[in-house]
C-alpha atoms as one frame of an Amber mdcrd trajectory, in Angstrom:
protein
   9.723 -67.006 -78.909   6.610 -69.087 -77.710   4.910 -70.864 -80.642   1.337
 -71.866 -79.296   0.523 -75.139 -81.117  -3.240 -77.499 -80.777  -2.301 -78.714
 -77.086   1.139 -77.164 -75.490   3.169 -74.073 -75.851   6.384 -74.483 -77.134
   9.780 -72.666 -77.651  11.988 -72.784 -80.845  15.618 -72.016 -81.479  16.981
 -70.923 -84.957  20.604 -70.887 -85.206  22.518 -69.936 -88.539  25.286 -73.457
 -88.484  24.948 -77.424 -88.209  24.929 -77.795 -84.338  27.991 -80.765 -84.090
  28.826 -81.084 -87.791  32.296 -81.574 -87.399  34.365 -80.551 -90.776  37.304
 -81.888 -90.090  38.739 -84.294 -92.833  39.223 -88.000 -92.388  41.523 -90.342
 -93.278  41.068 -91.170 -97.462  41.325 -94.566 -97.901  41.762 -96.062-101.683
  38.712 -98.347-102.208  39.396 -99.119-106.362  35.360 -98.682-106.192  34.404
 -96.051-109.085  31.484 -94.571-107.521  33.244 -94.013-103.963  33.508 -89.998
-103.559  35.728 -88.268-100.603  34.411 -85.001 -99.674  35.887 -81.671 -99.241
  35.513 -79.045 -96.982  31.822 -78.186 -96.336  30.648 -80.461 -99.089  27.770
 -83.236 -98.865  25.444 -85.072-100.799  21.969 -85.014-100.946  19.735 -88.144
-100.812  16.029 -88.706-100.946  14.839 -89.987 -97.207  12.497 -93.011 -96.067
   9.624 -90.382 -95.255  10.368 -88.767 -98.908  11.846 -85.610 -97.668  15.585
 -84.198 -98.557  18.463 -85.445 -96.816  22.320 -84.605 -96.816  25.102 -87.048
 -95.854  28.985 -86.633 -96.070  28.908 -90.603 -96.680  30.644 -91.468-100.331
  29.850 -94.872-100.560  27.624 -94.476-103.537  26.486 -98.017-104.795  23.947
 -98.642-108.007  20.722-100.629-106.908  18.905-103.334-109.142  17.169-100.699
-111.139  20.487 -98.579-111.958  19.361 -96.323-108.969  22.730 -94.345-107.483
  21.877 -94.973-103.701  23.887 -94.536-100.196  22.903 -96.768 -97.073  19.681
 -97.598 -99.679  18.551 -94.147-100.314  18.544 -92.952-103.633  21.001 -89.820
-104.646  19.285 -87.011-105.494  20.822 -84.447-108.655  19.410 -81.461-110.046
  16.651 -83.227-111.694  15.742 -85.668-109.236  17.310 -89.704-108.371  20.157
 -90.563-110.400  19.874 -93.054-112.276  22.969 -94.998-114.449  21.893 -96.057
-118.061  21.681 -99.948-118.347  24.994-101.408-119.876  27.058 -98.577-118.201
C-alpha cells in the first residue's frame, strides 16, 4: 500500500511475528549474580530506550545503577509503573 509522505512515496509492510527473532534457548550458565534472569520461551524484558521510547531485550544481565536504578546495557528496566528502582540498603 503506497503511503504518500512530504517528499517521496513510500511502501510499508505489516507482518504479524518478529522478522529473525530466533526462540531457541541458550546455554544457562550459573552466574551466583542475584539479579541475572534466564528467559523462557517467548519471554523478554522491557527497557526504557536512549530516545525515551519502549524497548524489549531477551538480555538478563540486570545490574543496579548509582541511584538504585535496575538497568541492562545502561537502560533502565521498565515495570508496570514505570523504572524500577531497588530501595537503598536492599
Amino acid at each position: 500500500m503506497p503511503v504518500d509522505g512530504l517528499s517521496l512515496a513510500t511502501r510499508t509492510l505489516v507482518t504479524a511475528s518478529t522478522p529473525g527473532a530466533d526462540m531457541t534457548p541458550g546455554q544457562l550458565d550459573y552466574t551466583s549474580r542475584p539479579l541475572d534472569v534466564a528467559l523462557q520461551q517467548d519471554g523478554w524484558l522491557v527497557v526504557q530506550a536512549a530516545d525515551g521510547a519502549e524497548g524489549y531485550t531477551r538480555n538478563g544481565n540486570i545490574q543496579v545503577g548509582p541511584t538504585g536504578q535496575l538497568t541492562i546495557q545502561g537502560h533502565p528496566v521498565i515495570g508496570e509503573g514505570g523504572p524500577i528502582t531497588v530501595p537503598e540498603g536492599r
